[in-house]
C-alpha angles and dihedrals in degrees: 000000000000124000130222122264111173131116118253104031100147084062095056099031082066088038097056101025085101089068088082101079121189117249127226143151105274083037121156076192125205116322119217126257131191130266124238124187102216143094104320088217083069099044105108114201100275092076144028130242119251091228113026126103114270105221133351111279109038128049099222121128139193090260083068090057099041096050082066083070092026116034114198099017113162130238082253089056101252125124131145103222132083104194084199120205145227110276126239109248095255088046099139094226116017094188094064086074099067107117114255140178108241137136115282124198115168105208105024105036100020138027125218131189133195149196133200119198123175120210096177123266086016126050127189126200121198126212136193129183130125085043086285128113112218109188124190148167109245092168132085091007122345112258117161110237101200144274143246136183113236124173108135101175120070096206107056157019125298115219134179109264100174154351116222126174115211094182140359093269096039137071122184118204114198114197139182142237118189142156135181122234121189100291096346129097128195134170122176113200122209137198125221121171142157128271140182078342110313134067121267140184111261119158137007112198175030100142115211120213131196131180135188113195131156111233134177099277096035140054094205123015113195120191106179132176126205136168108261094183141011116164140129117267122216093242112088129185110207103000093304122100118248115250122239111207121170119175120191132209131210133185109200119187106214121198109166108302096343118098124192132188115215106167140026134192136167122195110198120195141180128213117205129189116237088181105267094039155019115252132184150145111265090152090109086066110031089050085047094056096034073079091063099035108044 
């Protein structure tokens, strides 16, 4: 593991020590937030330093965490080696997970997200770039957990969306895959976790749909989909909490500067844990967008 060695560190350990969010049962849990490569005095709190520590108690970075994508990435963020990773089973191309040699440059050439969650005396942090998640323990001592490669969607980036913890040994990271496509929107989320002490593969959903069409009434009619709520529950099913999702839909007629909502739908879900997976109902909503998409 790699230390540290910038200047001003004080100032960003303060800066970034709220990464390390508290978990607990009803919890939204840590977001992600993206990665520079530059002096940490000058990191505002969007982002995490390169190079800074990632939560009191421990001095791992994200620099640790990325080396496990990327092995041998510089403080300055450039490095010339993708370790690749084994792909979920929904990844939209598998192949693009094979290790290469090839330039890195996180910041310019490629982007990278992470999140910080605190269980007591451990803490996990969670990072995705290369379309790959990489999850360890940085606290109480750094061990790498695995990684998986996890890009779902063909057509566009993957970035972190959040950080969960189902139990005390074992973090989820959902990320998300999305593109635009003239006046279309989707975004597939995917859930990755440890367990028994490496990161599997465990859900693949809910997908997410937006349009933007003009009608007879609207200039512009925008039906959107975001996720409303994503937290662990207190019930658990084999040792793992159950996972809470709700995504809401709005329909909002534009007009020039007048907006107008004109329908409103929430589809609540619930992820439970059979003991190799996570299995739930998302039908309400795929049925609900299969009227907009066939």
């Amino acid at each position: 593991m790699t230390g540290p060695s910038w200047a001003g560190l004080t100032t960003a350990v303060v800066a970034i020590s709220f990464l390390a969010v508290t978990a607990h049962a009803g919890d939204n849990g840590a977001i992600f937030r993206t990665v520079v490569a530059k002096d940490c005095a000058a990191v505002g709190p969007e982002a995490v330093c390169l190079g800074a520590p990632l939560t009191q108690g421990s001095t791992a970075t994200a620099l640790d965490v990325l080396r496990d994508i990327y092995p041998g990435l510089g403080l300055d963020g450039k490095g010339s080696r993708f370790a690749g990773a084994e792909a979920v089973e929904a990844a939209s191309d598998p192949d693009a997970g094979a290790p290469a040699d090839r330039a890195v440059d996180i910041g310019a050439r490629e982007t990278a997200d992470i999140a910080v969650i605190d269980a007591g005396k451990a803490a996990y942090a969670a990072a995705v770039s290369g379309g790959v998640v990489a999850v360890a323990q940085i606290k109480p001592a750094y061990k790498p957990l695995g990684r998986l490669q996890v890009v779902t969607d063909p057509g566009g980036p993957t970035n972190g969306f959040r950080l969960l913890l189902a139990a005390i040994d074992n973090p989820l990271a959902v990320t998300i895959s999305s593109h635009f496509s003239s006046q279309e929107g989707f975004d597939s989320l995917h859930l990755v976790g440890v367990v028994g002490g490496q990161l599997v593969d465990l859900y693949d959903g809910p997908y997410l749909y937006s349009l933007a069409e003009a009608t007879e009434h609207c200039e512009l009619l925008d039906h959107r989909e975001v996720v409303a709520t994503l937290e662990v529950r207190k019930q658990s099913h084999h040792g793992l909490g159950d996972i809470g999702i709700a995504v809401d839909y709005t329909a909002t007629c534009i007009n020039g500067e007048k907006r107008l909502p004109v329908e409103k739908k929430s589809f609540p879900m619930r992820l439970a844990y059979d003991g190799t997976h996570y299995d739930g109902d998302s039908s309400a909503l795929d049925d609900f967008n299969s009227a907009f998409t066939e």
